[in-house]
C-alpha positions in Angstrom: -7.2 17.1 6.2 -3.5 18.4 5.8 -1.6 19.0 8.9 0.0 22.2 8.8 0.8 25.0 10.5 -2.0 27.5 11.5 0.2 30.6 11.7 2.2 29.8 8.2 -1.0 28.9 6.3 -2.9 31.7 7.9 -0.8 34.3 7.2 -2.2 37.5 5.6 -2.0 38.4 2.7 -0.7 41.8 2.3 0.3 42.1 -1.5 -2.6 40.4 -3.3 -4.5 43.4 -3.1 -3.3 46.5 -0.7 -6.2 48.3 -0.9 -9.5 45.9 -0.6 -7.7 43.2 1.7 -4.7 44.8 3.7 -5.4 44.2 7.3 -4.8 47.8 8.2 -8.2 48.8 7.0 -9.4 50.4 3.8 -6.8 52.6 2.7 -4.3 53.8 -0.1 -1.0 51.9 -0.3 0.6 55.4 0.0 -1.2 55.8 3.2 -0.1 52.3 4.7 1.2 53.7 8.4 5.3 52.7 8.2 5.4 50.3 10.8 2.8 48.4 9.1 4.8 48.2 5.8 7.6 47.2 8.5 5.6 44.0 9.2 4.6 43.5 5.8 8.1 43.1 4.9 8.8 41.4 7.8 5.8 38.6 6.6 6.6 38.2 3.7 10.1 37.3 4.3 8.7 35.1 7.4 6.4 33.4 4.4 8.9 32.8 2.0 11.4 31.0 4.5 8.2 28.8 5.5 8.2 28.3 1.6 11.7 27.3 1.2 11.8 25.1 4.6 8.7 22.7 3.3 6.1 23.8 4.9 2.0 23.3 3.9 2.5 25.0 1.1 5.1 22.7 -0.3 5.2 19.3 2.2 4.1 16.0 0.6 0.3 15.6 1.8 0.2 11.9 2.9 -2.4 9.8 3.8 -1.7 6.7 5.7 -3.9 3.2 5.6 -3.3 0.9 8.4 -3.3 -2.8 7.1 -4.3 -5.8 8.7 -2.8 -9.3 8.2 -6.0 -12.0 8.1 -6.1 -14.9 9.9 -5.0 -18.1 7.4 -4.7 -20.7 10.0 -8.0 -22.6 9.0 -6.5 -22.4 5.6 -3.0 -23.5 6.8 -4.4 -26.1 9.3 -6.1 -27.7 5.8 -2.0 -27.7 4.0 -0.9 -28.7 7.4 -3.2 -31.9 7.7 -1.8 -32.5 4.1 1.8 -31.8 4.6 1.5 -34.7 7.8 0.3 -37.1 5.5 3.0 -36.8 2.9 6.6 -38.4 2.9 9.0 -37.1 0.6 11.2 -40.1 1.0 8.9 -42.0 -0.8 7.7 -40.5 -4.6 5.6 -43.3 -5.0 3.7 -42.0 -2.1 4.5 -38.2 -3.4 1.9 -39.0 -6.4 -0.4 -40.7 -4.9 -1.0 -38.1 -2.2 -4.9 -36.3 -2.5 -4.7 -32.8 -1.1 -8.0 -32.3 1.4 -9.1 -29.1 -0.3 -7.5 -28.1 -3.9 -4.4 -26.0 -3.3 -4.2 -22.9 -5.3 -1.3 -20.1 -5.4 -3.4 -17.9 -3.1 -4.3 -20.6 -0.7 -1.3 -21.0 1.3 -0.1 -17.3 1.4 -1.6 -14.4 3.5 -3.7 -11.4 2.6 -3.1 -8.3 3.5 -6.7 -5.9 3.8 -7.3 -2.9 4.8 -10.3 -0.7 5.6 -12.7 1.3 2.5 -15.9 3.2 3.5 -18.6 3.2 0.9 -21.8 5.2 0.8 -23.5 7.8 2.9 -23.6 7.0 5.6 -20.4 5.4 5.0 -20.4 1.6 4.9 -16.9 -0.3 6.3 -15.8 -3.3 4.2 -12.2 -5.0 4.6 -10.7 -4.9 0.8 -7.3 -6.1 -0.5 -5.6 -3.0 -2.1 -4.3 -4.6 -5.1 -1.7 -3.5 -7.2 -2.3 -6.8 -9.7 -5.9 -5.4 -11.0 -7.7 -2.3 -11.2 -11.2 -3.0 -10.5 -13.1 -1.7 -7.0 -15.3 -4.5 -6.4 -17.3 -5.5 -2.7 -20.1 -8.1 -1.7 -23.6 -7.3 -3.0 -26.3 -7.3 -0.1 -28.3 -9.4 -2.8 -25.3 -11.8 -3.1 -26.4 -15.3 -2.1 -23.2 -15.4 -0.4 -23.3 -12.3 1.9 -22.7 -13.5 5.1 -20.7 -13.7 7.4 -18.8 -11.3 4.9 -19.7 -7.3 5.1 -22.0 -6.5 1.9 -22.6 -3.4 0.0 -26.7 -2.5 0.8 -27.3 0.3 -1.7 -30.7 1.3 -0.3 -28.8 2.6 2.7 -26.8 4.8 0.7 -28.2 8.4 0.1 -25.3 8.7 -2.9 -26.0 5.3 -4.7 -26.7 5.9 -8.3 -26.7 3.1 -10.5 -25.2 2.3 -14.0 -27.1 -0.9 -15.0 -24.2 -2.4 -16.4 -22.5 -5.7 -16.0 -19.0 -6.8 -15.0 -16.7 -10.1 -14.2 -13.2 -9.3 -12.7 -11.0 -12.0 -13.5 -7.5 -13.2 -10.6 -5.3 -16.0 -10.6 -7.9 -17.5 -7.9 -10.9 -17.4 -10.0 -13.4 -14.3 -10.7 -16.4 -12.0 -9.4 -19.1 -10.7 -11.3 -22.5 -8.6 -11.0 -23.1 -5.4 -11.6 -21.7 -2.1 -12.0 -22.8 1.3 -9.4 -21.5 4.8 -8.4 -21.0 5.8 -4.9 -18.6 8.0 -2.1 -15.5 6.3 -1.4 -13.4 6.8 1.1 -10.2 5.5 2.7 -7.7 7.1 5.0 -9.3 10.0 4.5 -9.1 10.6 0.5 -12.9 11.1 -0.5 -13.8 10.2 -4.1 -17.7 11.3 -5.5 -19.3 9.1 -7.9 -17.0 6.1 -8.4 -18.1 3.5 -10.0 -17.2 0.4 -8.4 -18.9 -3.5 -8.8 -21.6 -4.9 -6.5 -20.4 -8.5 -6.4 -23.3 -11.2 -6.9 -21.3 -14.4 -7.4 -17.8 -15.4 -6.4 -15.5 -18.3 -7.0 -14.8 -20.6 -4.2 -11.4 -19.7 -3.4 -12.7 -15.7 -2.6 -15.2 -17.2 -0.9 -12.9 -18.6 1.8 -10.7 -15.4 2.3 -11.7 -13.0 4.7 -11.9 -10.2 2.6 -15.3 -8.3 1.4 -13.7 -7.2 -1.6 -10.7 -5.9 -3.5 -9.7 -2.6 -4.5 -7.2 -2.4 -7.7 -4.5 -0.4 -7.6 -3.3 -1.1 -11.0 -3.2 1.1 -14.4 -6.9 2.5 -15.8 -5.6 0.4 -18.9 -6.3 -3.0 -16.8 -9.8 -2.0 -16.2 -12.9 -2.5 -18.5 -15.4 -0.7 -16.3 -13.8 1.8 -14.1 -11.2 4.6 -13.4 -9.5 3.0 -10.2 -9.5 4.9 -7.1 -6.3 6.0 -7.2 -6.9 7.3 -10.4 -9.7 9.0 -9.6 -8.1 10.6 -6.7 -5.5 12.1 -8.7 -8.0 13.8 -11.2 -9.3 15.7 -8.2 -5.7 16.7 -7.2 -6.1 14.8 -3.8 -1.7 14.2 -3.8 0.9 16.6 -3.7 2.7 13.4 -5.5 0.8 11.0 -7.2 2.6 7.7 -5.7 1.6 5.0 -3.4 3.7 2.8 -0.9 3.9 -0.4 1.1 5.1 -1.6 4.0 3.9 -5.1 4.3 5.0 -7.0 7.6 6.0 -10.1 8.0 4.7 -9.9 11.7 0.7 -10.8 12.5 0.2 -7.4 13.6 0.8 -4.0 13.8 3.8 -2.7 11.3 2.0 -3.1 7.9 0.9 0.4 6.2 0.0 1.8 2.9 1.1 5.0 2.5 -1.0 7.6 -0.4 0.8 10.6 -1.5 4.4 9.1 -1.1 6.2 7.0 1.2 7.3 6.7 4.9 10.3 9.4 5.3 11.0 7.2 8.3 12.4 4.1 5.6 12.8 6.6 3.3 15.1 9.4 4.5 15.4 10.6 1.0 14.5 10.4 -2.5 17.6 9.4 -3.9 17.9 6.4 -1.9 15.2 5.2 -4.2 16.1 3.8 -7.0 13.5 3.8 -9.5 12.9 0.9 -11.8 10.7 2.0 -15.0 7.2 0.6 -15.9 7.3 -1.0 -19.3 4.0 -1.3 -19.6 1.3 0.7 -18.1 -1.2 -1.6 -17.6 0.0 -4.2 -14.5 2.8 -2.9 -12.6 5.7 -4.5 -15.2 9.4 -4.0 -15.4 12.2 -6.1 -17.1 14.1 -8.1 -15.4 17.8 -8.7 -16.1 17.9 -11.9 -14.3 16.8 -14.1 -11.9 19.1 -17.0 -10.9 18.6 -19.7 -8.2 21.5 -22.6 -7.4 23.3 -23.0 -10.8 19.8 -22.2 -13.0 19.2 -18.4 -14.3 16.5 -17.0 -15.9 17.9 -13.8 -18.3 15.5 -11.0 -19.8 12.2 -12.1 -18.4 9.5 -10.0 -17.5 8.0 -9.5 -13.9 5.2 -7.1 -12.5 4.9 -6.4 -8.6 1.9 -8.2 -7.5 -0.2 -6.7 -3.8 -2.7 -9.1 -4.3 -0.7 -12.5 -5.0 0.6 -14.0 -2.3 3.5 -16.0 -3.4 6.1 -15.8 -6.2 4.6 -17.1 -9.3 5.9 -17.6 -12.6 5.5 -19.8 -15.7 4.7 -23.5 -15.2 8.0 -24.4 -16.6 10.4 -22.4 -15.4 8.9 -23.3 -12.1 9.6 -27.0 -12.2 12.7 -26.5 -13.6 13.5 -24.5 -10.0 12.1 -27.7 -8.0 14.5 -29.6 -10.2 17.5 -27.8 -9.5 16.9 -27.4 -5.8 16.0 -31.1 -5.2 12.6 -30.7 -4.5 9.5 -32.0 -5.4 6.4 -29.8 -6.9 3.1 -31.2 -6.3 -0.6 -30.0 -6.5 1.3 -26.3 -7.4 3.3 -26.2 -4.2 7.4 -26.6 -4.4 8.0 -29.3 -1.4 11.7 -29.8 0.0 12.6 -31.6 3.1 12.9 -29.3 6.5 16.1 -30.6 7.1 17.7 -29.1 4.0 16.5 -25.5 4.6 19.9 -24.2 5.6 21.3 -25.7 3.1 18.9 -24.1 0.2 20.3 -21.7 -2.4 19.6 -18.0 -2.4 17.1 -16.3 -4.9 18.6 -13.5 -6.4 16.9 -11.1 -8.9 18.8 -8.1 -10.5 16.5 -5.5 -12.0 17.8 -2.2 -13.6 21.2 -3.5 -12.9 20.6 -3.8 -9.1 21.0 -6.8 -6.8 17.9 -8.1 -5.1 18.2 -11.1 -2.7 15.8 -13.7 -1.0 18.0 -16.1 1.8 15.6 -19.5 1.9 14.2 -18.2 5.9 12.5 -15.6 2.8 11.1 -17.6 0.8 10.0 -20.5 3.1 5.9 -19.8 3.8 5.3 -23.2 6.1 6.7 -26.2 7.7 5.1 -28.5 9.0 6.9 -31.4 10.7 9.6 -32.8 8.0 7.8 -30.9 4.8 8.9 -27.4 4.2 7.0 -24.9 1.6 8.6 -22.9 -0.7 6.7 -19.8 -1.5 7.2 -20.2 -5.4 4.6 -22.0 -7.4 3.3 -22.1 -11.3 0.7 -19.8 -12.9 -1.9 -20.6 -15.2 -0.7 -19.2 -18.9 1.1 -16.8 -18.2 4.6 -16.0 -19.6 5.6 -13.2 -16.8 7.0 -13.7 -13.1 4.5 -12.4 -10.8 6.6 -10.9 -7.3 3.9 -11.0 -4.7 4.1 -11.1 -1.1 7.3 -13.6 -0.4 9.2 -10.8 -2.4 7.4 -8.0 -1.4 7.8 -8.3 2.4 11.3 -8.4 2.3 11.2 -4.3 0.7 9.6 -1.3 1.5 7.8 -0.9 -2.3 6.8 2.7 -3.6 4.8 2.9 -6.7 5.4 6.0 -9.0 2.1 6.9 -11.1 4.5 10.6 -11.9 7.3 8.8 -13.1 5.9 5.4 -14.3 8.3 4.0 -12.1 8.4 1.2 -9.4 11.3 1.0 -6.2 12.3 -1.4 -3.7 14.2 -0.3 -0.9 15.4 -1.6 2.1 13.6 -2.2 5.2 15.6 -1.0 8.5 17.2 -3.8 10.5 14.9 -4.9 13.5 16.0 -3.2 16.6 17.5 -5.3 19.2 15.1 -5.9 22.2 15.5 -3.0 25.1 16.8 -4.4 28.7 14.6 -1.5 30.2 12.1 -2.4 32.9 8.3 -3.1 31.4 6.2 0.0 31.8 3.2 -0.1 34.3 1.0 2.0 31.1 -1.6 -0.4 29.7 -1.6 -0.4 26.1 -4.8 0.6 24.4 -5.7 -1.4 21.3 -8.4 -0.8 18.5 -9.8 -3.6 16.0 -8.8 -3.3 12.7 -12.4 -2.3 11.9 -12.2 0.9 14.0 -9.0 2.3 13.2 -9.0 5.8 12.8 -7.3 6.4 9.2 -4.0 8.7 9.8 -3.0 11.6 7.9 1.0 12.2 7.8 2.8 15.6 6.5 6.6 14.9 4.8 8.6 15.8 8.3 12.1 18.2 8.0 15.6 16.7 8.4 18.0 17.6 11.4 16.3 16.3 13.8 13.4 19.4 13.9 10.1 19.8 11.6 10.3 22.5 9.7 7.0 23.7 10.8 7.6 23.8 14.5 11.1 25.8 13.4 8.8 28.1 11.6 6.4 28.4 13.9 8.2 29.4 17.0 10.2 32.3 14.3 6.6 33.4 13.5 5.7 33.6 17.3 8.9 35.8 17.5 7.9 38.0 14.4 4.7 38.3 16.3 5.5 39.3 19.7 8.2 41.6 18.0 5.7 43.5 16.2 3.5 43.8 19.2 6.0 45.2 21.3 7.0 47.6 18.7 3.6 49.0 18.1 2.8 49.2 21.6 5.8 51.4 22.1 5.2 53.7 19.1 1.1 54.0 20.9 3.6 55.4 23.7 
């Protein structure tokens, strides 16, 4: 629902048709009464400045997704037992070292879900909004593996239609496959009829251990066998006043991290030209060029690179990433980049520069665990691929807008933390949600100096109003 103001979106409309639909009753335009014309002037001028201030009419309709960082540490605690047992003084040891569980590029990272309703009556499912794919998939209620995960019942739904088609969604992790259906969606508000999505019947392992019910692609329609993504979809109903997405994801447990629909936090973003757009070279994954990536002495020139949501790490080709465990003096094992905790401070920068601008990672960024003497370095290889993949480890560090208008991708700058307050603790108790139950928030693009254009234009409407009351009442006289 847009947030607007009542009195500028609810203001009459005199000149549409004077005769059938003036407010002054029934009535020739010659016969208009003068002080009438008086405020019909007076409106419309009222209107226009609402117009030219950015009001409803014009304001960036947003639509805000609050996103939840899941809890890893019985993933970690796994890495952890096998980071204790590991001495990289020794490499004899090094390669005879067994991991407990089989490491993967997704394992050690975090995930980042939010909240999609699906059916009527809506059902809640937890779904990572994934800018690497482009497929809407959750857990069948027939899925074998269903619980303790939240599954997709389509007998509850009175808007379930199926498709009796097949499908198999293919990650880095592994891949999900059973059957295609069409249903509501909704998220933060944005309501989508009909979308066909995938009831998930069998999953790999490694999905199996994440907390997530499903994943929702954010990518290009081109990456997608089955389905027009939800974004997509969205925008063929003209849900956006701009058709662009945003994240915000925190490197804290709790509480910052947002996807924004519609545009972008004004707050991080005061204005559009402190983006600086990078353009898409292929509409398919999220993919730009790269002019470099460099790392100690070693540099990568020309590569390719697409900005990766869903992964959690930085991944490139196998290698170019052991070349970069090389160079640093560290040691790659079972797809992880190990280094000794001790030499963290003394670890090169990663810097990237895309479109001609500088983009820079200090080690504290790309570090993703230590545990006692072993330190992780959130960089590791991917299976056949010839592209860098940017996930999380680069993604935190920028507030990242994604351009569907302008085929574009940006990466600003987050704001500095602020300094803690020396004020005395409040005596209010905080109220807190679960990530389940959090309302979905709708956000209108604010005005600059200081005061919303809308308040500004409401309080000179109240004026125009209590003017032209006054008036009339003393012409009755």
């Amino acid at each position: 629902t847009q947030v607007g103001n009542q009195f500028c979106t609810g203001t009459p409309n005199l000149f549409a048709d004077p005769i059938k639909k003036s407010p002054f009753g029934k009535q020739s335009l010659v016969s208009v009464p003068v002080h009438a014309m008086r405020s019909a002037a007076v409106y419309f001028i009222v209107a226009a400045s609402c117009t030219l201030w950015g009001l409803p009419g014009t304001a960036s309709l947003k639509f805000k997704v609050p996103v939840h960082k899941a809890d890893s540490s019985n993933i970690h605690e796994k890495i952890r037992a096998n980071l204790r047992s590991t001495s990289l003084e020794s490499a004899s040891l090094i390669n005879t070292v067994k991991p407990i569980v089989p490491l993967t590029t997704t394992d050690i990272g975090t995930i980042f879900y939010g909240i999609v309703e699906i059916g009527t009556p809506p059902q809640k499912f937890k779904v990572v909004f994934d800018t690497g794919s482009s497929d809407l998939w959750v857990t069948s209620g027939r899925s074998p593996y269903c619980r303790p995960k939240s599954c997709y019942y389509a007998l509850l739904s009175n808007t379930y239609a199926p498709n009796n088609t097949e499908f198999t969604s293919i990650y880095g992790s592994g891949s999900v496959s059973g059957d295609l259906a069409s249903d509501t969606v909704q998220f933060a508000g944005v309501r989508i009829s009909k979308q066909i999505f995938g009831q998930a019947t069998s999953e790999v392992e490694a999905l199996l251990e994440t907390p997530q019910d499903g994943i929702l692609g954010l990518g290009f329609p081109d990456l997608s066998n089955f389905m027009v993504p939800p974004f997509f979809s969205a925008m063929k109903q003209k849900v956006f006043d701009v058709n662009a997405f945003s994240f915000h994801l925190s490197k804290k447990e709790q509480g910052e991290s947002n996807i924004i629909f519609g545009g972008w936090d004004d707050t991080i973003v005061k204005s559009e030209n402190d983006l600086k757009w990078i353009p898409i070279t292929k509409k398919a994954y999220w993919e730009f060029a790269v002019d470099s990536m460099t790392i100690g002495n070693l540099s990568f020139d020309n590569i390719k690179a697409i900005a990766d949501t869903g992964t959690s790490l930085i991944v490139g080709p196998p290698e170019d990433v052991k070349r970069i465990a090389v160079t640093i003096g560290a040691v790659l094992m079972n797809n992880l980049i190990l280094v000794p905790a001790s030499r963290i401070s003394s670890l090169p920068d990663l810097k990237l520069v895309i479109n001609g601008l500088p983009y820079t990672l200090a080690p504290k960024d790309y570090i993703v665990l230590v545990e006692g003497k072993v330190a992780v370095i959130g960089i590791a290889p991917g299976s056949g691929i010839d592209f860098w993949i940017l996930g999380d480890v680069f993604l935190s560090n920028y507030y990242s807008v994604f351009n569907v208008d302008l085929g574009a991708v940006a990466f600003a700058d987050l704001p500095a933390p602020q300094s803690p307050t020396t004020q005395p603790p409040t005596t209010t108790q905080p109220t807190t949600q679960s990530p389940s139950t959090s309302p979905p928030t709708t956000t209108e693009k604010p005005g600059g100096n200081g005061v919303s254009p809308v308040t500004s234009c409401s309080y000179l409407l109240l004026f125009v109003l209590f003017y032209h009351h006054a008036a009339f009442n003393q012409l009755l006289i």
